[in-house]
C-alpha positions as CSV (number, residue, x, y, z in Angstrom):
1,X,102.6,128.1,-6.4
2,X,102.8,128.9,-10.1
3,X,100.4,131.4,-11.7
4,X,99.7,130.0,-15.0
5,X,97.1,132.5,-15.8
6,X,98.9,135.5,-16.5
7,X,100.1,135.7,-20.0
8,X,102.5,137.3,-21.3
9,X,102.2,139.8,-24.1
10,X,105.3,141.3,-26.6
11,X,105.1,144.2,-27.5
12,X,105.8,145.3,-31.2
13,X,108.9,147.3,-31.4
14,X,108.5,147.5,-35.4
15,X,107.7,146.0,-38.3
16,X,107.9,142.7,-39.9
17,X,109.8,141.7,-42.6
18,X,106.6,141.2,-44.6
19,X,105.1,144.3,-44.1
20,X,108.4,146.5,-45.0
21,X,108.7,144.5,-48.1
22,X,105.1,145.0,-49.4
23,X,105.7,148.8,-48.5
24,X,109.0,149.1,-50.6
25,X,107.2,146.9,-53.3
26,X,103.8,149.4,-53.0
27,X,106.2,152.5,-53.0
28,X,108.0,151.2,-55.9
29,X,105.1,150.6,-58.3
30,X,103.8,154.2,-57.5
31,X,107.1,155.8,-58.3
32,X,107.5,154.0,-61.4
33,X,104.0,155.5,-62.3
34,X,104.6,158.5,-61.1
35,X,108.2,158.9,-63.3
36,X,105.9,157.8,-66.2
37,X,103.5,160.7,-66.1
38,X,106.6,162.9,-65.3
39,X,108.3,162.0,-68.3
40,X,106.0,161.6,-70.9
41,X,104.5,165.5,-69.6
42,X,107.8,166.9,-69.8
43,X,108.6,164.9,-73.5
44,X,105.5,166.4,-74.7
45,X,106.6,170.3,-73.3
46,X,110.0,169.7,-75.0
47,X,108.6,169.3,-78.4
48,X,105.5,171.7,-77.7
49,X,108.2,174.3,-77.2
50,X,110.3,173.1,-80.3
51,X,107.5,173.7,-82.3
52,X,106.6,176.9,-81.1
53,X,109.8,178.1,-82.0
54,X,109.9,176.8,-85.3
55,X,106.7,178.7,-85.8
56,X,107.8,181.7,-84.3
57,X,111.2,181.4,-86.8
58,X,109.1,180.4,-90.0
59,X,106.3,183.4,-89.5
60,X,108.9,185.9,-89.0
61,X,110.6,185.1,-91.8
62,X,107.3,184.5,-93.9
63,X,106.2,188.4,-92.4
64,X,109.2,189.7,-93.5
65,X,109.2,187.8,-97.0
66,X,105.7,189.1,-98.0
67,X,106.3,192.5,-97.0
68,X,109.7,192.3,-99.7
69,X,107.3,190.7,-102.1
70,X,104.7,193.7,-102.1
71,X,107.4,196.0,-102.7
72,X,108.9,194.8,-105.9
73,X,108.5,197.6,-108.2
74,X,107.6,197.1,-111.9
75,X,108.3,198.3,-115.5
76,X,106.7,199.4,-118.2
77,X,105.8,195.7,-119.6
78,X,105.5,193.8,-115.9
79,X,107.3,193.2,-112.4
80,X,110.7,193.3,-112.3
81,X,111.4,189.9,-111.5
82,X,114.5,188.4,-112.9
83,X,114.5,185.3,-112.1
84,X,112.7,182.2,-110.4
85,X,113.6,178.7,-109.2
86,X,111.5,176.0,-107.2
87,X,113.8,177.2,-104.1
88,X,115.0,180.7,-105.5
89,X,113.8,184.5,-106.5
90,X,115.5,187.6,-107.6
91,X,114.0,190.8,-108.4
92,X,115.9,194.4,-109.3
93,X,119.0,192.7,-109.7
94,X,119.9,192.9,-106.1
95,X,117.1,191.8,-103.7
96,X,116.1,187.7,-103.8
97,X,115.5,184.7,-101.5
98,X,117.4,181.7,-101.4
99,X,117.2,178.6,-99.5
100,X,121.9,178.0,-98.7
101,X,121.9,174.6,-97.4
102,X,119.5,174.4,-94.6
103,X,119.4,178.6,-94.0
104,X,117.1,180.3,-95.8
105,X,118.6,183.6,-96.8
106,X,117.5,187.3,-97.9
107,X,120.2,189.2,-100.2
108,X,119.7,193.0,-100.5
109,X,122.5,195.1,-102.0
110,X,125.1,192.5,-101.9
111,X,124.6,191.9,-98.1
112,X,122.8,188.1,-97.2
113,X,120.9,188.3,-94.0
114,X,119.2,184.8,-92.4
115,X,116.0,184.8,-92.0
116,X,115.4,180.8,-91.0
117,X,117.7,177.9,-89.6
118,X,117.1,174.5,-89.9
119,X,114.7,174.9,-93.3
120,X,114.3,171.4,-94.7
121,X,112.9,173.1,-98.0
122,X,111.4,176.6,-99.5
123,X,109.2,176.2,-102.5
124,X,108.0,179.4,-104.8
125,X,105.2,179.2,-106.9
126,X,104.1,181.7,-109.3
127,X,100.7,183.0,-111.1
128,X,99.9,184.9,-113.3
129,X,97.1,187.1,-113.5
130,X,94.4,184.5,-114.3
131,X,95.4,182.5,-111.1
132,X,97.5,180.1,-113.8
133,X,100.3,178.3,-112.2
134,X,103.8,179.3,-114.5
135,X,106.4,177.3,-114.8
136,X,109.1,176.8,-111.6
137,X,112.2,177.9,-113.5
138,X,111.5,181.4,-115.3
139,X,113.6,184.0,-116.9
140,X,113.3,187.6,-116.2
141,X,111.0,187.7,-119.7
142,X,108.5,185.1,-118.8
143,X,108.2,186.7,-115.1
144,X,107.1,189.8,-116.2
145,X,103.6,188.0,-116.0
146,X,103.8,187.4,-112.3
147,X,101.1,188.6,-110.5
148,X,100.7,186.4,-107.6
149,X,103.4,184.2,-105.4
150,X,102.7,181.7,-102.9
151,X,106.0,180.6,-100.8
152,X,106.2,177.5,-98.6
153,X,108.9,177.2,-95.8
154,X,109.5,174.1,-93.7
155,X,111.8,173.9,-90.9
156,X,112.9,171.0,-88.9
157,X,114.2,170.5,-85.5
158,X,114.9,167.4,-83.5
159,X,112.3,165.0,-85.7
160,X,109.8,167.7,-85.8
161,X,108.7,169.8,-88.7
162,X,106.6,172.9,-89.1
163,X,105.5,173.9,-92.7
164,X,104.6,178.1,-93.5
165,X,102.5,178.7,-96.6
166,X,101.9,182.4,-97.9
167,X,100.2,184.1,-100.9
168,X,101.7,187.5,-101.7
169,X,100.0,189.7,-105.0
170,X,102.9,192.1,-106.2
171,X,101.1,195.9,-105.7
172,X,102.7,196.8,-108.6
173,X,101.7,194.2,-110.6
174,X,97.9,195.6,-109.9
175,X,98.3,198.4,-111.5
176,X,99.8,196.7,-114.7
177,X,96.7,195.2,-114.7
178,X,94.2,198.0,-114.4
């Protein structure tokens, strides 16, 4: 006699085709996600860090600008500047800044040391002892009324730009002045 009631049962030895594909598909859409976040985080170090650099160029060379700016001695009848330009200044006839290019340079006794890379402009502006904006492009007679200069440096890197803006009063000029 034929025992119909037992039943037979398979055993699973794995998965279906179904459920590996909805796994791939599932692991797929969280790794695309996951890439996403990676990528956009690590974008937005890259240029976090490129700015931080340019900062770190620009206010090193600004520090070092003001301090030669204090220091520029005067003459009987005013500072001894002897010449400015929108991106140019020279003073005792062998100290100035200059933007060369895209390096912004510092000349001191006929040696040129950088002090920024990469400067997409540099910009002096000069007052006088009323706070009157002078003109860009001055001779070493009409700067003898400098009393104030305000310099702008802006370097750029890889799309980004950081801008630098300074005002410097000559110390020498004050006493003129007094």
């Amino acid at each position: 006699m034929i025992d119909r009631t037992r039943v037979t049962t398979r055993q699973r030895g794995g998965f279906t085709l179904i459920e590996a594909i909805a796994t791939i598909v599932v692991l797929g859409a969280l790794g695309s996600i996951a890439s996403s976040i990676l990528f956009t985080v690590s974008e937005s170090y890259l240029k976090a860090s490129a700015i931080a650099q340019m900062h770190n160029e620009a206010s090193s060379a600004m520090e070092r600008m003001v301090r030669e700016l204090r220091n520029i001695p005067s003459t009987p009848t005013g500072v001894s500047i002897d010449a400015t330009q929108t991106s140019s200044l020279t003073w005792s006839g062998t100290s100035g800044f200059s933007l060369n290019g895209s390096q912004l340079r510092f000349s001191h006794a006929g040696g040129h040391y950088a002090l920024a890379n990469n400067c997409a402009a540099f910009q002096v502006q000069a007052f006088d002892h009323s706070g009157n904006a002078l003109p860009a492009t001055m001779n070493a007679a009409q700067a003898q009324h400098v009393r104030r200069i305000v310099l702008t440096i802006t370097l750029e890197q890889n799309g980004l730009s950081h801008t630098v803006r300074s005002g410097v009063y000559i110390r020498s000029a004050i006493a003129l002045d007094a």
